[in-house]
N, C-alpha and C positions, 0 to 999 in steps of 0.2 A: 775869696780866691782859693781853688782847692791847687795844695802840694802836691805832686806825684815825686815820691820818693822812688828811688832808684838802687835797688840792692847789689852788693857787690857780684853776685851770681851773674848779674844784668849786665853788669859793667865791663865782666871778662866774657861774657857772649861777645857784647858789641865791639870790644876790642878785638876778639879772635876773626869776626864776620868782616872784618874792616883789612883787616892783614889778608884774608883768605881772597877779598874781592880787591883786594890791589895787585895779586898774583896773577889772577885769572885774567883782570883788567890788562894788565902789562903782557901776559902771552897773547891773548886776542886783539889787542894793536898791533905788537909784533907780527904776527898772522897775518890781519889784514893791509897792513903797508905793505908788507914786503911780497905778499901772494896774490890778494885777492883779485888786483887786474889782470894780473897771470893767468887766474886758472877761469875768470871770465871768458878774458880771448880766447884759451885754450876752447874753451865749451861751444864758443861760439865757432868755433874750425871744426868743431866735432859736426854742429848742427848745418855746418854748412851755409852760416847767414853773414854777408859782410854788411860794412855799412856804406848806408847812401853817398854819396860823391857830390860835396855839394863846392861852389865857385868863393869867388872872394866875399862877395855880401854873403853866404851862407844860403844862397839858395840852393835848391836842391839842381843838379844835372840830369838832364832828363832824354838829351840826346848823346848817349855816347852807352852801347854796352857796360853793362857791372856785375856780369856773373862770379857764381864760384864753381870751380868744379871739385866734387866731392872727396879728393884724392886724399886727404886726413881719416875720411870716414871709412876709405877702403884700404889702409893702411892697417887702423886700430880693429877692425873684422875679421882684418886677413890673421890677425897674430893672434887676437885672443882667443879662436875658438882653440887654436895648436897648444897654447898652454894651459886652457882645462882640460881638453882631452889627455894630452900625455902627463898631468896631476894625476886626473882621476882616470885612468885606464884599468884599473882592473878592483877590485873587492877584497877584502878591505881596506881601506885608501890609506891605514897605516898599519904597520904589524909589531907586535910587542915582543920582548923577549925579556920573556923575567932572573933576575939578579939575585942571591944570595942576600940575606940583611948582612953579615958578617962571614965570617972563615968557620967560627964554630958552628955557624946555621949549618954552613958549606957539607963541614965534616961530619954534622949528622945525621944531613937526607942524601950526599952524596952517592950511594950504593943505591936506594930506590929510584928503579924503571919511570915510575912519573913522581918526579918532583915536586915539590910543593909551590915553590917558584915559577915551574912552568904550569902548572897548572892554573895557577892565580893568573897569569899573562895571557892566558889562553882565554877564561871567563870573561877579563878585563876587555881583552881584545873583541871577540862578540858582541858587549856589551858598549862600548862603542860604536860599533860598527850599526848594532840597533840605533843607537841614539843619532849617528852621522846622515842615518836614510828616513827616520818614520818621526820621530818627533820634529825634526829639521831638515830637509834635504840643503845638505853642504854643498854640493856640486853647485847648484843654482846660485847657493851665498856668495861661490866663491866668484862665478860666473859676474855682477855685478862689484864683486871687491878688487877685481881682476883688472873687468873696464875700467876703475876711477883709477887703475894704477897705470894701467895705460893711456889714459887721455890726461890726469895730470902729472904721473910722474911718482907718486905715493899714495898709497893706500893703509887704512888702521882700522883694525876689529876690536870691538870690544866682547869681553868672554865672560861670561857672570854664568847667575842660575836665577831660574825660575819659575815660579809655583804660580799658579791659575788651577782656579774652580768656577763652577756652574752649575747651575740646577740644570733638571735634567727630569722629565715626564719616561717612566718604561713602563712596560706592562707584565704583574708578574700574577703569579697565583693566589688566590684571596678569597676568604668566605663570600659566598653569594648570598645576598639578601634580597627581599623583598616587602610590602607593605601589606601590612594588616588592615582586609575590607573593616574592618569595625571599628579600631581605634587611629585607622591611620598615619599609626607606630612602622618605624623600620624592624624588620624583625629578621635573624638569620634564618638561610633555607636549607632544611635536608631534608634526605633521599627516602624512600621507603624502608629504609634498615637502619635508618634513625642518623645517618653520617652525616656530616655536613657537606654541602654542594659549595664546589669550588670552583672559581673563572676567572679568567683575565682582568686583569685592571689593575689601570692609570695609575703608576707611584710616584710620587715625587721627591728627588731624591738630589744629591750633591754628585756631581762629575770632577775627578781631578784632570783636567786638562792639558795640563802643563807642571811637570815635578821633573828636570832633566837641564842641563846647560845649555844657556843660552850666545847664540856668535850671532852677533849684529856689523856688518860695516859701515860705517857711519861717514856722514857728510862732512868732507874734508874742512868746511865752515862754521862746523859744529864743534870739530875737536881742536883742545888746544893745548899747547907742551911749553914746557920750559926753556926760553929760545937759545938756552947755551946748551940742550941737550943733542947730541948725535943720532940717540936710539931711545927708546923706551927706558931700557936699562937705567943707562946712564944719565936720564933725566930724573928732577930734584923731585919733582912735580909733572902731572898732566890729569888731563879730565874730559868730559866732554857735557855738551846742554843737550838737551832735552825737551820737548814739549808737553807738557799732560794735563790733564783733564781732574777735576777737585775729585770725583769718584776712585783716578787711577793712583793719585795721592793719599787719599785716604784708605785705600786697598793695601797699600804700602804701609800704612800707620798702622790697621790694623793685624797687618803681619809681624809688626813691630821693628820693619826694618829704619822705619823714622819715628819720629815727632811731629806733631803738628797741633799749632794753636791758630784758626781761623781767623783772630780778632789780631791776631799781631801780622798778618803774613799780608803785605801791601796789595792790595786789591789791583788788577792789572791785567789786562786780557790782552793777552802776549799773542806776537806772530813772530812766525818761523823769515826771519831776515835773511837768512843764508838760503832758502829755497824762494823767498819773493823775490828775493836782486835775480836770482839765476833764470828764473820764469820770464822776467821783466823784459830779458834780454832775446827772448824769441816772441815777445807780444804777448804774452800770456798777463793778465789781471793781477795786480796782487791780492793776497787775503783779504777781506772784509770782518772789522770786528763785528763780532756777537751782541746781540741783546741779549740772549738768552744766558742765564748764567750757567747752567749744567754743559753749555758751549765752551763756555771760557776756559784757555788755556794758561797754562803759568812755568814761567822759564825755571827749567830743575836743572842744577851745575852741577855735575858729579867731580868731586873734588877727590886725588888719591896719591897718597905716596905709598911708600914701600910699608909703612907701619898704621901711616892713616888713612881714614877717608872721612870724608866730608859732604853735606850736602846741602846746596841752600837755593833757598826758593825766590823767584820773581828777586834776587840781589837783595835781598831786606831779611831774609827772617832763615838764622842756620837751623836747618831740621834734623840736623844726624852729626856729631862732632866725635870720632874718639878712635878705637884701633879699627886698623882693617878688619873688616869679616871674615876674610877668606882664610884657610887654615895655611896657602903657601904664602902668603905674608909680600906679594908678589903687586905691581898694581896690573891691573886685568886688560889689558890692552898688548897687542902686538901688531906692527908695521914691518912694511916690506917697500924697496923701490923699484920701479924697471930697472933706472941706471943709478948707481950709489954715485954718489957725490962725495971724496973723503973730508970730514968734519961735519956734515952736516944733515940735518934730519930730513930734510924735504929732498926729493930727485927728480932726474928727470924722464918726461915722459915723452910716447910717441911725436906727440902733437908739436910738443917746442923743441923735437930734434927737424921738424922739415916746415917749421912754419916759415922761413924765410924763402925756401925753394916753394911756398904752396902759393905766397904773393906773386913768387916770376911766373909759374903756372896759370895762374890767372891772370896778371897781367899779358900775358903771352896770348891766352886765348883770345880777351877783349879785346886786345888790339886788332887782331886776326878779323877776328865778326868786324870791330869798326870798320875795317878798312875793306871788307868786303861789301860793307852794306854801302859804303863811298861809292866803290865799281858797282854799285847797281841803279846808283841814283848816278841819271846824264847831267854833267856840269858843260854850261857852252862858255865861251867867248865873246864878249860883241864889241864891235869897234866902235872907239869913243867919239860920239858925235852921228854915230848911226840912230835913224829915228826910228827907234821901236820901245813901244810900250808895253806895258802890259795891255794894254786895250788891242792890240793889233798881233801880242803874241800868243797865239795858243796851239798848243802841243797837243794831238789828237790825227785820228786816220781819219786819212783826205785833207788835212787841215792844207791851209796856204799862210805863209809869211812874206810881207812884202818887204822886200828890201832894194837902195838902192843899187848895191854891191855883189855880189855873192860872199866875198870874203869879209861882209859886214856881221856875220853869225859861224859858226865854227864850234862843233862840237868835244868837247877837250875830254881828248884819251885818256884814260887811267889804267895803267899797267897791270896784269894780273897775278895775283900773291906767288910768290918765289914760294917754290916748293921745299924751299931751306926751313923757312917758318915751322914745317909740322917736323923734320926731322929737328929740332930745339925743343919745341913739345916732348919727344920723345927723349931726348936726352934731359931734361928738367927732371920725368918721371926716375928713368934712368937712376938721376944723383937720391933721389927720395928712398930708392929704392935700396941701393947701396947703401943710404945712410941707416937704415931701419932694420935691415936684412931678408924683408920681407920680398922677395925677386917675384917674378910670372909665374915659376913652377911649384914657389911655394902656397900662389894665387891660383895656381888649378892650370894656369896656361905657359906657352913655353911661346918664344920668337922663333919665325918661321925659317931656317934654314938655318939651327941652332945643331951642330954635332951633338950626340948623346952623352958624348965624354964634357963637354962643357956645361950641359943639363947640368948631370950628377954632380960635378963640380962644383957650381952653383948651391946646388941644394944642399949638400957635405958645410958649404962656408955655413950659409946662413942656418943649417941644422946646430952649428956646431956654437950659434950665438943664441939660439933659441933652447941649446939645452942649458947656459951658466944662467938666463932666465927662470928656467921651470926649475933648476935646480935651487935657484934662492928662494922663490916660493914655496918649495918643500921645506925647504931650511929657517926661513923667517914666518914662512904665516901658516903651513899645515901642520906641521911637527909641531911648531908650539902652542897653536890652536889646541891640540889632541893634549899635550901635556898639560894644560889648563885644566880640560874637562877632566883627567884621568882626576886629577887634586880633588877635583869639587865634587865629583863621583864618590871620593871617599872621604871626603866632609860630609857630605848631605845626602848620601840614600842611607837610609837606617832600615830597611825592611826591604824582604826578601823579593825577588821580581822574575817571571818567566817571560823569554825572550821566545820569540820565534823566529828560526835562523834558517837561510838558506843555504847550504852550501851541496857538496857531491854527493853528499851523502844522501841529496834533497832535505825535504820542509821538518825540520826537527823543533821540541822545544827543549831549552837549558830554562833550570833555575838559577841564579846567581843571587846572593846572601852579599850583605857587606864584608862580614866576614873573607868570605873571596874575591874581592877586590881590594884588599890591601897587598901594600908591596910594591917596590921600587921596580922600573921598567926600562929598557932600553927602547926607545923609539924610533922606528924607520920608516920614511914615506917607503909605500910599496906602487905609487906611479911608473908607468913603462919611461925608458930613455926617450928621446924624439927621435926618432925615426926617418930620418931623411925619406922625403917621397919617391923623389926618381930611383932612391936604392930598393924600397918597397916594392914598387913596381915590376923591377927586376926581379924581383925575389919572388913577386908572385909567380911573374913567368916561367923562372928556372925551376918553380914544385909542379907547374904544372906541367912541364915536359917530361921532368923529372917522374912525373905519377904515371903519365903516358908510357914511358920506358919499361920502367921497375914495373909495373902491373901484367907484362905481359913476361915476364920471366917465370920461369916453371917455378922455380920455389916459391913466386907469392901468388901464383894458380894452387897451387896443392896446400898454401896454408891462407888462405883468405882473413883469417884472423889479423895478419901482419899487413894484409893489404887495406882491411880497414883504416888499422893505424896511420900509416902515410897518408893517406886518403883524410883523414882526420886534421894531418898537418897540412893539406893543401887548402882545406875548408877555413880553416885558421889564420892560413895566409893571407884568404881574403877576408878576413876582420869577421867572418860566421861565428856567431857564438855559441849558439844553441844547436852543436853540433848532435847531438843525442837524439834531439828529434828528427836529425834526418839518416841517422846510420843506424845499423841495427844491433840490437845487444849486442853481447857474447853470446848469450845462451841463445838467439836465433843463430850467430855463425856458427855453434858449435854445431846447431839442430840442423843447420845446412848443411857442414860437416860431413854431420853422420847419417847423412841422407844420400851424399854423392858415395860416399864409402857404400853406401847397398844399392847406390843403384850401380856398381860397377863391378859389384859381387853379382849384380845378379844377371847386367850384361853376359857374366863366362859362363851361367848357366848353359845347358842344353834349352832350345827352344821348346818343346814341349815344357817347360819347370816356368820359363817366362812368360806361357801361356797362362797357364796354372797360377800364378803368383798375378799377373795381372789383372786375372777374375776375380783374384780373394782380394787385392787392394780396388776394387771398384776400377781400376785402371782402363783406358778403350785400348781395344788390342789390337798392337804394333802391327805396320805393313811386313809382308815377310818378303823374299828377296826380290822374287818377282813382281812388287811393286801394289799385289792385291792385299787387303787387311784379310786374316786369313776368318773362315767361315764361322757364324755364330751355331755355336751347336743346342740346340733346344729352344724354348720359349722362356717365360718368364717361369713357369713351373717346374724344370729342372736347370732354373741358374742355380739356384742358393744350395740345391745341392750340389754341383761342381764345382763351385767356392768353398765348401765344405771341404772336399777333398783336395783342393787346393791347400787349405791351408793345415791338411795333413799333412802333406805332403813337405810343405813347409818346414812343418815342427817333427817330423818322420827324419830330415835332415840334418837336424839336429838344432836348426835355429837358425837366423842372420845374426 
C-alpha cells in the first residue's frame, strides 16, 4: 500500500479553499433563497410568458383565454432608452479636472498659464474617452447593465484590465527571390545595378488586441456578496463565477495571473446554471455536456476583498491566493439600484413595482375575450321533457326543428360587455403608469383632450423622477466605473500611446506617456439633465419663431454672421448635431460679406462704370430701366479688349 503524505503547505491550501468555499457557499444560498424566484418571474413579465392554467387534477385549461399583454415590457423600453440617452448625451461622458498633490505643488506652478495638474487631467481625460468608445464601446455596456437594473432592480459591473494577443498574417516589404534553373536553390533577386528587388509578403507576426480596462455587467446569478452587506463598500467579501475554457485558463497561467496544476484541478465539464434555469423558462434547451475536451468548461470563482483576491476552480483546486492586484486596493465591482431600499443591497425594479397591477391587467382583459367569446357562441334553453335530441337537432340554413311546443327551445340572450370594462383597462394602465412615472407623453403619446398645461405637468412630475434615477447612475456606476479605469490606467500602461481624438478642433493625434497620466482627479458625469419632453417641444417652437422674427431685423440682415449663430441654436434645438456641415464657415460669411459690401459699392456707380465692371467680372449685363438688357457692342474679337478697359477703369478708380 502506497502513503501519500500530505505536507503542511497542503494542509493550509485545503484549509484556506474550505473557509473560501463556505463564504461563497453561504452568499450563493443566501442569493438564491431569497432572489432567485424573484428575478425568474421578474424575466418572465419581461418575456411576456405566463403560465398555463391548469384545474384541480392538474390538467391543463384549455377553454378559457390566458393571454398577457405586454405592459412590463413597454414600461422597462419606455424608460431605459431616457436614461442612456441623457447619461450619455454628449462626449466625453466624464470630464476631469486635475488637483494639486499638496499646497507646496499648489505654490509652485501656481503662476503658470497651463498647469501641470491640468494638463495631466486633460491627457487623462482624452485618454479615456479613447478607451470609453474604440476599445469598448460603454454606451452599449451600459445599455444592457441599465436593463438588468430595470427589470430586476440591481445591476453590478465588474471593472478589471485586460491583455489579448494574436497572430496576425501582414504584408510588408521583403527581398524577392527566386529559384535557380540548375540547382534548384532559392536564390535572392536583384536588379540590373546589382540592388536587391523587393515585394510584398506574408509576415506573421503577434497582434496586441486588447491592453486597456476591461467593464463587464454580469449576470445578477453569477454575482455573489456578503448578505450583511449594503453596498460594495461595506461588504466584507464578494465575487462573482465565471465560465472558461482549459486554453482561456491557461492563457491566464501563462500571464502569471494564476497557477494551475492539471492533475489536481477536479475534471468537470461545467454548465452555466444561472443562464440554463433562465433559458428553461422561455423553452429554450439546456446546455449539452461536451465530449470534446478543448469543449469543456470549468467554474472560475473570483473571490476579493479590500486586500485580497482569490481564485478557485471547478470548487476544488485554489489557483490564485494572496494580495489584491490592483494598485487601489479596492475590490473591482460597483452596483447601482433603480429604487434604494435603505439597508439593503438588492432593490427594486420596474417589473416588481406593477407586477401586481399587470395580473389585474390581464386578468381584466381574459375575462373581457371570455365573456365575449360566451356572446358569440348561442346558448338555448329546452324544456324538461321536450323530445329533442341531438338526432332531430341540427343548427344550419333551412334547417327545421320539430317540436311540440314553441316555447319548448328558446335561445338564451347574453347581454353585451358594459363599456365600463375598457375604461378599468384604462385606469389599471393608469395606476402602472403613475406608479413608474413612465406617463403617454413620456411614451411619445398624449390622451386626447389633455390641456397642454397638464401635458407639461405631467412630464416636469415624472422628468423630475427620472432625473434622481440618471442622477444615481452617474453617481453609483459611471463616475466610479471611470475612477476605476483612471487607477488601472496608471497601474498598467508603461509605454507611450497615440490617441486619435476628435473634437472642434477635428481629427487630431495626442501622445500620452504614463508619465502624464498620473495625478489625482476630480470626476464629473458630463451627461445632459433629462429634459422634460413637452418642455422641449416648446422650446423647439419658441427658436423657431423666434429665428423667423430676429432674422428679419436689419441688424441681423447687415451682419449675417450673428444670424448664423441663432440659426446654429435652432438647429441644436432640434437635437442636429453636425451643424457644420450644413451652415457655412466664417470665412464663406465673411466672403459673402465682402461681396454684398461691392456689390452695393457698385450699385451707386454711374451706369456706364456697371457696364464696364460687368464685362470685366464675366457678369451678363443688367436690364436698364426700360426693361431691355442694354446692347452687346462687338463680337467675340473686341470683348476681351473692353474688358480690358474695364478693368482699367476699375483699378484707374482707385480699387473696390
Amino acid at each position: 500500500m502506497i502513503i501519500i503524505e500530505t505536507t503542511e503547505t497542503e494542509k493550509d491550501e485545503k484549509t484556506r479553499l474550505r473557509k473560501l468555499l463556505n463564504r461563497i457557499e453561504a452568499a450563493e444560498k443566501w442569493r438564491d433563497s431569497g432572489y432567485k424566484k424573484k428575478w425568474e418571474r421578474y424575466y418572465k413579465r419581461y418575456r411576456n410568458l405566463v403560465d398555463a392554467i391548469v384545474d384541480e387534477d392538474g390538467k391543463v385549461v384549455t377553454d378559457r383565454s390566458n393571454i398577457s399583454i405586454p405592459y412590463p415590457f413597454v414600461q422597462v423600453e419606455t424608460v431605459l432608452p431616457r436614461l442612456v440617452e441623457s447619461v450619455f448625451a454628449s462626449r466625453p461622458y466624464v470630464t476631469l479636472t486635475g488637483t494639486p498633490k499638496d499646497a507646496a505643488e499648489y505654490r509652485q506652478f501656481q503662476h503658470l498659464e497651463e498647469k501641470p495638474w491640468d494638463v495631466s487631467a486633460d491627457k487623462h481625460q482624452k485618454l479615456l474617452d479613447h478607451q470609453h468608445n474604440v476599445p469598448m464601446s460603454l454606451q452599449d455596456l451600459f445599455h444592457g447593465g441599465l436593463k438588468t437594473m430595470c427589470i430586476y432592480g440591481t445591476t453590478v459591473a465588474y471593472v478589471g484590465w485586460r491583455y489579448d494577443e494574436r497572430k496576425v498574417i501582414r504584408k510588408e516589404m521583403g527581398q524577392a527571390y527566386g529559384v535557380d534553373e540548375e540547382t534548384g536553390d532559392k536564390v535572392p533577386m536583384i536588379d540590373e545595378m546589382g540592388q536587391p528587388i523587393t515585394e510584398l509578403q506574408p509576415v506573421e507576426g503577434t497582434e496586441t488586441v486588447h491592453d486597456d480596462p476591461e467593464v463587464k455587467f454580469l449576470d445578477l446569478g453569477l454575482f455573489y456578496v456578503d448578505r450583511n452587506a449594503e453596498d460594495i463598500d461595506t461588504a466584507r467579501y464578494c465575487g462573482h463565477l465565471c465560465y472558461m475554457t482549459k486554453e482561456e485558463i491557461q492563457s491566464l497561467a501563462d500571464q502569471e495571473v494564476l497557477k494551475v496544476e492539471w492533475d489536481k484541478v477536479k475534471k468537470s465539464d461545467k454548465k452555466n446554471t444561472a443562464r440554463d434555469d433562465k433559458m428553461a423558462l422561455v423553452g429554450v434547451p439546456a446546455s449539452e455536456s461536451t465530449t470534446n475536451e478543448e469543449d469543456e468548461l470549468f467554474e472560475v470563482h473570483y473571490y476579493y476583498e479590500d486586500d485580497e483576491q482569490a481564485i478557485i476552480i471547478n470548487r476544488s483546486y485554489l489557483a490564485r491566493d494572496g494580495e489584491n492586484p490592483f494598485y487601489h486596493r479596492k475590490k473591482p465591482y460597483v452596483s447601482d439600484t433603480y429604487t434604494k431600499l435603505p439597508g439593503e443591497f438588492y432593490g427594486i425594479g420596474i417589473i416588481e413595482m406593477i407586477e401586481d397591477q399587470h395580473d389585474e391587467l390581464n386578468s381584466e382583459r381574459n375575462q373581457r375575450m371570455d365573456y365575449r367569446s360566451m356572446s358569440l357562441r348561442r346558448q338555448f334553453t329546452q324544456r324538461r321533457g321536450a323530445e329533442i335530441t341531438p338526432k332531430n337537432w341540427t343548427y344550419k340554413n333551412h334547417g327545421r326543428i320539430l317540436v311540440d311546443e314553441h316555447d319548448d327551445i328558446k335561445q338564451l340572450e347574453v347581454p353585451s360587455i358594459d363599456g365600463s370594462t375598457f375604461n378599468q383597462e384604462a385606469t389599471i394602465k393608469q395606476d402602472m403608469q403613475d406608479t413608474t412615472g413612465a406617463h403617454d407623453v413620456v411614451m411619445g403619446t398624449s390622451s386626447a383632450g389633455e390641456t397642454a398645461t397638464t401635458t407639461m405637468s405631467k412630464d416636469n412630475n415624472s422628468s423630475m423622477r427620472f432625473r434622481l434615477t440618471v442622477t444615481g447612475v452617474e453617481k453609483n456606476l459611471l463616475v466610479p466605473i471611470a475612477r476605476l479605469m483612471i487607477q488601472l490606467n496608471q497601474q498598467f500602461i508603461d509605454d507611450a500611446r497615440l490617441l486619435d481624438v476628435s473634437d472642434d478642433k477635428g481629427m487630431q493625434f495626442v501622445e500620452v506617456t504614463p508619465e502624464d497620466i498620473q495625478g489625482e482627479y476630480r470626476i464629473t458625469a458630463a451627461g445632459s439633465s433629462v429634459e422634460p419632453m413637452a418642455n422641449k417641444e416648446a422650446f423647439k417652437q419658441r427658436m423657431t419663431e423666434l429665428f423667423a422674427i430676429a432674422s428679419k431685423d436689419p441688424f441681423y440682415v447687415q451682419f449675417p454672421q450673428y444670424r448664423k449663430n441663432l440659426l446654429k441654436k435652432v438647429f441644436e434645438a432640434y437635437d442636429i448635431k453636425d451643424t457644420d456641415t450644413l451652415l457655412p464657415s466664417d470665412e464663406e460669411v465673411m466672403g459673402a460679406m465682402e461681396q454684398q459690401v461691392i456689390g452695393q459699392y457698385v450699385a451707386s456707380l454711374p451706369p456706364e462704370l456697371q457696364e464696364l465692371i460687368g464685362m470685366a467680372s464675366g457678369a451678363p449685363p443688367q436690364p436698364q430701366e426700360g426693361g431691355t438688357a442694354p446692347p452687346q457692342s462687338g463680337g467675340g474679337a473686341n470683348t476681351a479688349m473692353q474688358a480690358e478697359r474695364g478693368l482699367q477703369v476699375i483699378g484707374g478708380g482707385g480699387g473696390l
